[in-house]
C-alpha positions in Angstrom: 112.7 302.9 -23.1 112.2 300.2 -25.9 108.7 299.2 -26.1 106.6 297.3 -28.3 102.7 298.0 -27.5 100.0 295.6 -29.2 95.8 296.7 -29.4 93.2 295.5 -31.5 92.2 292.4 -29.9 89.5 291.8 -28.8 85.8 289.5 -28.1 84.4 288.5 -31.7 82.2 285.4 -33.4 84.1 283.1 -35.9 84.3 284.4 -39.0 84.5 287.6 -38.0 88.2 289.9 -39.1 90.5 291.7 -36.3 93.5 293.7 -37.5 96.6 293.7 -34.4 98.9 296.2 -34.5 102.0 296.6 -32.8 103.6 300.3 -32.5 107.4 300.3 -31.7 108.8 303.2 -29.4 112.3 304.3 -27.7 114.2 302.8 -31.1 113.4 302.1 -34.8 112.4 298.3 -36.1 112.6 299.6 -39.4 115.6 297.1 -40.0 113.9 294.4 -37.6 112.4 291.0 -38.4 108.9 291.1 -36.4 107.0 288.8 -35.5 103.7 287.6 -34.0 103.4 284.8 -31.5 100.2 283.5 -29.5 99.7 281.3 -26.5 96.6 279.9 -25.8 95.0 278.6 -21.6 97.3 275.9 -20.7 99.7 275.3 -24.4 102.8 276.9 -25.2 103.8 280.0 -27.2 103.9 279.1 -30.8 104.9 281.1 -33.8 101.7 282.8 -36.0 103.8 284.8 -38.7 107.0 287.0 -39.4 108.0 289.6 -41.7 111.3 290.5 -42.7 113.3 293.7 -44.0 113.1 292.6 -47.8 109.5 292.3 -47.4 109.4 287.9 -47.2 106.7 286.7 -44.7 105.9 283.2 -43.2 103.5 282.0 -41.6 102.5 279.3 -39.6 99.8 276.3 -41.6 97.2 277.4 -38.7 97.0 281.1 -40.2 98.1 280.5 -44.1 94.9 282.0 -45.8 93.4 283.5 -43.7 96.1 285.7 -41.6 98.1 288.3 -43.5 101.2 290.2 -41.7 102.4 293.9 -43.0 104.4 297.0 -41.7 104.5 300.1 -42.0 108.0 301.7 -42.0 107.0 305.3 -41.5 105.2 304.4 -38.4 107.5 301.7 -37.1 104.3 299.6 -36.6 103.8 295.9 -37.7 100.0 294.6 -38.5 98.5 291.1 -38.2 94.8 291.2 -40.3 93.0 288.0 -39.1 90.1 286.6 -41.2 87.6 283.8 -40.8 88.7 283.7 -36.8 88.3 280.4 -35.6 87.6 279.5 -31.7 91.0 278.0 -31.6 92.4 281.5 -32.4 91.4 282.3 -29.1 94.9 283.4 -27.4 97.1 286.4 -26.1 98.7 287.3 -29.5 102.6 289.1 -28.7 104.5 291.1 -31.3 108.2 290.8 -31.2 111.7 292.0 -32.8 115.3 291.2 -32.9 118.0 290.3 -35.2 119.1 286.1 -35.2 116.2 285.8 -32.4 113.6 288.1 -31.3 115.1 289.7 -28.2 112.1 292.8 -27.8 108.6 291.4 -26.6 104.9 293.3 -26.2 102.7 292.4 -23.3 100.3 291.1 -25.7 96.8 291.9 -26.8 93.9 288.8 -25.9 91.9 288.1 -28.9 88.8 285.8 -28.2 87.1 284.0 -30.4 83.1 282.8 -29.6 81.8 280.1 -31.9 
């Protein structure tokens, strides 16, 4: 069974750091574009950052500076590091994968952010 399993959220003040990781199990991302998404109460999913095989990232202008997005091949896992959280970070963050679209999805891991 395919799975992508996100931890590391979590309750912290602004300003403070969380690091999101997202393990991959049942098949190899290693050739994958991933990709974090959030969704805050009430908005729509919206893109935070992506990674692809060659090692180019994006990100979205809400995270540039402060959120960084790596992977580790060995371990088939993807990381989001968050600094300087905001209370607008606040949101179920989902890691996902596929090739021309991302077609695998996580459950999600809620990160809250207290000002």
């Amino acid at each position: 069974q395919v799975q992508l399993v996100e931890s590391g959220g979590g309750l912290v003040q602004a300003g403070a750091s969380l690091r999101l990781s997202c393990a991959a199990s049942g098949r190899t991302f290693s050739n994958y574009p991933m990709g974090w998404f959030r969704q805050a109460p009430g908005k729509e999913r919206e893109f935070v950052a992506a990674t692809r095989t060659g090692g180019n990232s994006n990100y979205a202008d809400s995270g540039k500076g402060r959120f960084s997005i790596s992977r580790d091949m060995a371990k088939d896992t993807v990381y989001l590091r968050m600094n300087s959280l905001k209370p607008e970070d606040t949101a179920v963050y989902y890691c996902a994968a596929g090739i021309g679209g991302y077609s695998y999805w996580g459950r999600g891991t809620q990160v809250t952010v207290s000002s």
